[in-house]
N, C-alpha and C positions, 0 to 999 in steps of 0.2 A: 504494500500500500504506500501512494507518496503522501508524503503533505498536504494538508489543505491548501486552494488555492481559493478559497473562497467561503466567506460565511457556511455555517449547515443547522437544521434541525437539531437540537438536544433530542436525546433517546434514554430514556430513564426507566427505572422502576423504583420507590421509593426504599424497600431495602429492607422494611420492617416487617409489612405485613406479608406472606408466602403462604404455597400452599403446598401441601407432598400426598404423593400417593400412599396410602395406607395397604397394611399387612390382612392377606384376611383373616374373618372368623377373628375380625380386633375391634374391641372398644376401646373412643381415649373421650375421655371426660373431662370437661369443658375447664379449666383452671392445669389440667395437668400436664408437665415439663414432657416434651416430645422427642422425641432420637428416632434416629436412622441406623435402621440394622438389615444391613445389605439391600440398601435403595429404599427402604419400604419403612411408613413410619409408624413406632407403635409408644406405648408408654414408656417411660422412665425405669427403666431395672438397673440392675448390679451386673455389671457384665462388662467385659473389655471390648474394645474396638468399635462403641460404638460413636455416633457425630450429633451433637446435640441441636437441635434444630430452633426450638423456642418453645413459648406456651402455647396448648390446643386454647385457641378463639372460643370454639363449641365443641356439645359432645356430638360423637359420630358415630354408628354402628357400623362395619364394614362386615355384615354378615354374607357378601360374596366372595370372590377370588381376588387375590392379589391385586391390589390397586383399583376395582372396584367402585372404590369412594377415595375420596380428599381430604386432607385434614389442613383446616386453614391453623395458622400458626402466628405467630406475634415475636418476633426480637425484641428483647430488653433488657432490664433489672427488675429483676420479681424476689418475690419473697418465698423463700423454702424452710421448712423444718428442718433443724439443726440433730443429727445424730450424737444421742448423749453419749452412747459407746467411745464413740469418735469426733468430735466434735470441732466446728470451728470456731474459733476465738480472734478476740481482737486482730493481735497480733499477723492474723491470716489476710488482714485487710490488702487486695492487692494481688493474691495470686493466689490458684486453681485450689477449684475443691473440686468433688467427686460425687457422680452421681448414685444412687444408695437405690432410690424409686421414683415414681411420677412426684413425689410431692415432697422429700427429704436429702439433703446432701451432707457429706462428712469430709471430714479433715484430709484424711489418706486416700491414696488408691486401693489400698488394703493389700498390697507386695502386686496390683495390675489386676485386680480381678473388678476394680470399677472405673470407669470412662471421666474424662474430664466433663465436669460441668458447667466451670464457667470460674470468672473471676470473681472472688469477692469483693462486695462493696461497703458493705456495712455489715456489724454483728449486734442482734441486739438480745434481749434475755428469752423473748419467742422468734427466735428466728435469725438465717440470715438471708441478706441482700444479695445476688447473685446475676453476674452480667450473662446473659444466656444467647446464644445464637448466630455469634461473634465468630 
């Protein structure tokens, strides 16, 4: 491709809101942290390698086959429950915690058996802040 040689059309998509094909015979419930596990998106688990996408918008029933339905999704800083076992603290402010389920993140990877979730942004006594989608 060369250089512009002239004005052009901006071609955008805002960046926040998305939407992914869902896993079938999956529920994701409207508030819950969404991942991708090999293209397909389903809720929040403990598990390695997976890509965290954002928050499910709505809930969705994908009682068909693979991709099926859609799951729209949100980028952000949302609020997760804090794993007392493992927990994140102040000090965490700033760099990765790990996903546990749809609605809870902890301190560790637990030696790689959970996925990153995101950055932390705040800690507070119910909860942390957690940059997601990123």
């Amino acid at each position: 491709m060369t250089a512009m040689s002239q004005a052009r059309s901006l071609i955008e998509i805002e960046g926040v809101f998305s939407e992914a094909p869902m896993k079938g015979a999956t529920t994701i419930l409207q508030g819950a942290l969404v991942v991708s596990e090999s293209g397909l998106a389903v809720p929040g688990k403990t598990a390695a390698s997976l890509t965290v996408l954002g928050m499910a918008r709505e809930t969705v029933v994908n009682s068909g086959a693979d991709g099926a339905r859609k799951i729209p999704f949100k980028r952000g800083i949302f609020k997760f429950f804090n794993l007392g076992a493992d927990a994140v603290v102040a000090g965490d402010v700033g760099k990765d915690c790990y996903v546990v389920d749809d609605q809870t993140v902890a301190k560790t990877s637990n030696t790689n058996a959970r996925s990153v979730a995101g950055k932390v942004m705040a800690v507070e006594s119910d909860g942390v802040f957690v940059r997601v989608g990123y």
